[in-house]
TINUDREN-214006 format. One line per field, with one value per residue (C-alpha): z, x, y negated; residue number from 1; residue in one letter. Coordinates in Angstrom, 3 decimals, decimal comma, padded with zeros to 6 digits, m for minus. Last residue first. Example, Ala and Ser with C-alpha at 12.3 -4.5 7.8 and 13.67 -1.06 7.14 Angstrom:
// TINUDREN-214006
z: (007,140_007,800)
x: (013,670_012,300)
y: (001,060_004,500)
resi: (2_1)
resn: (S_A)
This chain:
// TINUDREN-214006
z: (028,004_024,761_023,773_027,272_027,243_023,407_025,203_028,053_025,835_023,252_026,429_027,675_024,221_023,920_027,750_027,104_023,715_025,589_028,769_025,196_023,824_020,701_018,200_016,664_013,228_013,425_011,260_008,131_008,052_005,468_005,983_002,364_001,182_m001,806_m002,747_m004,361_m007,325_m007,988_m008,455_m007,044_m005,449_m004,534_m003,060_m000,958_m000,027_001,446_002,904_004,468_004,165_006,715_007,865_004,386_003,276_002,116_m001,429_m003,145_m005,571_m004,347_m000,695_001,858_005,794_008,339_010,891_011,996_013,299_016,669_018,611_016,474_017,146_014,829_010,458_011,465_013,589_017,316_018,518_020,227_016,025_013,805_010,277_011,170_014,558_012,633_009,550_011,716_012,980_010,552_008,974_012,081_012,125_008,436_008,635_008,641_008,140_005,659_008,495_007,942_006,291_005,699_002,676_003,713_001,220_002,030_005,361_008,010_006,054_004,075_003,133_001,234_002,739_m000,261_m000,606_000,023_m001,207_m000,348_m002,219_000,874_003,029_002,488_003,780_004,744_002,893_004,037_002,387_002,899_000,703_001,527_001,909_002,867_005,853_006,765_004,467_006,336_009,875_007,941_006,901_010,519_011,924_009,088_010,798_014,068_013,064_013,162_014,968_017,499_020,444_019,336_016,523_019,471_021,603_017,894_017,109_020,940_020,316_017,510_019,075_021,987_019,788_019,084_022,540_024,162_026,986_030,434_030,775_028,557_030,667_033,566_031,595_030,547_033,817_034,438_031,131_031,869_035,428_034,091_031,453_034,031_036,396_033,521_033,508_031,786_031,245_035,053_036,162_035,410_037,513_040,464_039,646_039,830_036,683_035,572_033,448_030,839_029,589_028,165_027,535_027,414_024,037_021,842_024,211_027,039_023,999_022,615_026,255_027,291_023,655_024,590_023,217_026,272_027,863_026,332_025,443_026,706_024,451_024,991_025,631_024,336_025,643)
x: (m045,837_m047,017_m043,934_m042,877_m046,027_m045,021_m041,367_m042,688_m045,228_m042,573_m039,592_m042,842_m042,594_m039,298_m039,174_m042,537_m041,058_m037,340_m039,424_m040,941_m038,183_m037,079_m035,543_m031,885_m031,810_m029,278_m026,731_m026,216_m023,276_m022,967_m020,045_m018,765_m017,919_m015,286_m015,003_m011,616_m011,565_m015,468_m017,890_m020,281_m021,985_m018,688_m016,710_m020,082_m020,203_m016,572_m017,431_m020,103_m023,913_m026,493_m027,426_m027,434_m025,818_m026,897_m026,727_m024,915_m023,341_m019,743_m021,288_m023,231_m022,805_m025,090_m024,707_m027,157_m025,238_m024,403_m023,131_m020,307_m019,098_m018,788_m017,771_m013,605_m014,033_m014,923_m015,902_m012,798_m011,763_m014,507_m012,959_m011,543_m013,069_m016,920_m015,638_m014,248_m017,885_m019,841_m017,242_m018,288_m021,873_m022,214_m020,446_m016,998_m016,537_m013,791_m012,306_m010,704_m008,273_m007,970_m007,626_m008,763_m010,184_m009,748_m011,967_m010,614_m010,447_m007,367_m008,446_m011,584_m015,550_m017,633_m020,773_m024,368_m026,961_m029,390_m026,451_m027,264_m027,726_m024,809_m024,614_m021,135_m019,638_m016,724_m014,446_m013,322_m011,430_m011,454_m008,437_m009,653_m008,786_m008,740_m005,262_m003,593_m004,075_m002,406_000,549_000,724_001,067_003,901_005,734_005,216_006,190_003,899_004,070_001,882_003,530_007,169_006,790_006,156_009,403_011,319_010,652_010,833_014,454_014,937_013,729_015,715_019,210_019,802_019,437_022,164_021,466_021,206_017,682_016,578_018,551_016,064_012,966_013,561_013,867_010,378_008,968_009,976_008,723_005,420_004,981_005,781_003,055_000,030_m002,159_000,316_m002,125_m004,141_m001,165_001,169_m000,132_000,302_004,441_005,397_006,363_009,703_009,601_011,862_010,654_007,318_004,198_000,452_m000,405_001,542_003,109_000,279_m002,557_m000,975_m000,497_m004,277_m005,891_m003,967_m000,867_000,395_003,408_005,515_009,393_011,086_013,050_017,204_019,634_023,061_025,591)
y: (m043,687_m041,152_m040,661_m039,148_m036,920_m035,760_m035,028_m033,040_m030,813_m030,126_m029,244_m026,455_m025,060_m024,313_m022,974_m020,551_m019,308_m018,867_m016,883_m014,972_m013,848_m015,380_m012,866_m012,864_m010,832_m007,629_m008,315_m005,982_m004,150_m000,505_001,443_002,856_006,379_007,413_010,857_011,918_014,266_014,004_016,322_015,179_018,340_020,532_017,577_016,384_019,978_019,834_016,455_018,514_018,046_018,539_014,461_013,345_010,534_007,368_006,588_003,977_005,679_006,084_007,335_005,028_004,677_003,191_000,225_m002,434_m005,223_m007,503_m004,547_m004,373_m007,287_m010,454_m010,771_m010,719_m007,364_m006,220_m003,013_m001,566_m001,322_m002,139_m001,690_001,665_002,603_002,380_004,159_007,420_006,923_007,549_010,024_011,735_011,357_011,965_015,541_017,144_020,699_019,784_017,928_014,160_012,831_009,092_006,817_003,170_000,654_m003,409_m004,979_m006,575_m010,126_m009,927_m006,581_m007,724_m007,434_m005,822_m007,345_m006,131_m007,949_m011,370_m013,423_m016,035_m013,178_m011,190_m008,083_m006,665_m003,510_m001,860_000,749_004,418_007,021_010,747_013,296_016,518_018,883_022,123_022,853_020,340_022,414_025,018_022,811_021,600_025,213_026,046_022,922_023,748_027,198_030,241_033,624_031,685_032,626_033,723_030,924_028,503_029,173_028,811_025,642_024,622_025,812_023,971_020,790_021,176_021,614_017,914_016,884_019,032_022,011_021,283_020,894_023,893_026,072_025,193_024,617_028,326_029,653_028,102_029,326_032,995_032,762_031,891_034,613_037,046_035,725_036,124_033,595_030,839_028,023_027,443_029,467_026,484_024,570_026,566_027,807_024,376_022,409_021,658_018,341_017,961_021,339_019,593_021,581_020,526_020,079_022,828_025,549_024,618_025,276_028,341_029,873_028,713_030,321_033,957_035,682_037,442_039,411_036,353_036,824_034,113_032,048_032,825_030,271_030,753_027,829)
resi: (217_216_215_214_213_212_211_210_209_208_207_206_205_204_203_202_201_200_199_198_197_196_195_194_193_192_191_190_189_188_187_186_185_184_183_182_181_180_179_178_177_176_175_174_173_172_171_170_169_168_167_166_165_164_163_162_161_160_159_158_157_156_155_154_153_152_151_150_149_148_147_146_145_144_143_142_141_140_139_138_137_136_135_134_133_132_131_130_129_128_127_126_125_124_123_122_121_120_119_118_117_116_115_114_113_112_111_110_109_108_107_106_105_104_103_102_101_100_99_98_97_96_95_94_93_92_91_90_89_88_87_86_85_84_83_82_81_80_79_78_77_76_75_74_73_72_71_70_69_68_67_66_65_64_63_62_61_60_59_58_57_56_55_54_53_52_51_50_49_48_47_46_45_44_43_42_41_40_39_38_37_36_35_34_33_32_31_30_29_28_27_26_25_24_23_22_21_20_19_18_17_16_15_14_13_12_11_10_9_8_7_6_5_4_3_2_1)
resn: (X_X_X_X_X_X_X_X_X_X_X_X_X_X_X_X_X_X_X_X_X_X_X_X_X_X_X_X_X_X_X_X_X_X_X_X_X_X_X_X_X_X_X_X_X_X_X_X_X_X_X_X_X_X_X_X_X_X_X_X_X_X_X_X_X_X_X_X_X_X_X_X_X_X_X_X_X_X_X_X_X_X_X_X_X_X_X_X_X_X_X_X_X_X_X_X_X_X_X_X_X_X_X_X_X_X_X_X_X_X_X_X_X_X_X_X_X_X_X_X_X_X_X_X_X_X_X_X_X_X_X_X_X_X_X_X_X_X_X_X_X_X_X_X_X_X_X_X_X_X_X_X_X_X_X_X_X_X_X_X_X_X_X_X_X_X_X_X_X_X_X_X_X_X_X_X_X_X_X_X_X_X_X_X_X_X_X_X_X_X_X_X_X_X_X_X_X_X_X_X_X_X_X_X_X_X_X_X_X_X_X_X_X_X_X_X_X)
């Protein structure tokens, strides 16, 4: 059975992102939401007949054919597309550090235990904030980890040396100034100190005054 991929009468943003996100021929949509992707009508009416052939056809050919739908939109392959999206992107390393109190320093918190070194990607436009919190969902994942919850420390992040980082640089800069061949960052834990409030001061001291009175009788 020939199917043929619809030729699209445009190339916008919406098309690229219903082809790649949004799309699955499985499902035949109706001809309303679609438009909020496909604007123009032609371009709807050739992915509806196509989720009709597409249907009937035999598993190992669908992929190869969706292949091919978004190289007619994108003039790129999924596979060509994911190379390029590669090519934004730079691997980094990231480990955990935990304060230790008795030690009074900073200690590295071992694999076994949560912690270990991850190797991610991440954006070469990427800043603090974001590796920041890449770091946070790694070794605090829903907030939670082996040392307590996340809400229970103060968090920053650290490069190789030590140093926090700066607000304005890119891991692409941070490649470019350290020269390195892969940078290496660390999230910093130290737990936020418990303080008294002052209904508990009133409470603790109220209990001293009852039991000196009780000694006293």
């Amino acid at each position: 059975m020939v199917i043929n991929t619809p030729n699209f009468c445009s190339k916008n943003d919406g098309l690229f992102y219903y082809i790649t996100n949004d799309f699955d021929p499985k499902f035949t949509k109706s001809m309303n939401e679609e438009s909020q992707f496909l604007s123009c009508y032609g371009d709807r009416l050739a992915v509806m007949n196509f989720c009709r052939q597409y249907n009937k056809i035999p598993s190992n050919r669908k992929m190869q054919l969706i292949d091919k739908l978004q190289r007619k939109i994108t003039g790129q392959s999924s596979k060509e597309q994911e190379r390029k999206r590669e090519k934004n992107k730079r691997k980094i390393e990231v480990g955990w550090h935990n304060w230790n109190e008795g030690e009074h320093k900073y200690k590295q918190v071992r694999m076994n235990t949560g912690g270990g070194t991850r190797r991610i990607l991440l954006p070469k436009m990427a800043k603090r904030d974001e590796i920041l919190e890449k770091a946070k969902n790694l070794f605090f994942p829903n907030g939670k980890s082996s040392r307590g919850n996340l809400s229970e420390f103060k968090i920053d992040i650290q490069d190789f040396t030590g140093e926090y980082i700066s607000q304005h640089e890119t891991v692409d800069d941070m490649y470019l100034n350290r020269g390195v061949t892969i940078l290496r960052f660390y999230l910093t834990s130290k737990k936020i100190p418990c303080t008294v409030t002052s209904d508990q001061g009133i409470d603790e001291n109220l209990d001293g005054h009852l039991k000196q009175n009780a000694r006293k009788r």
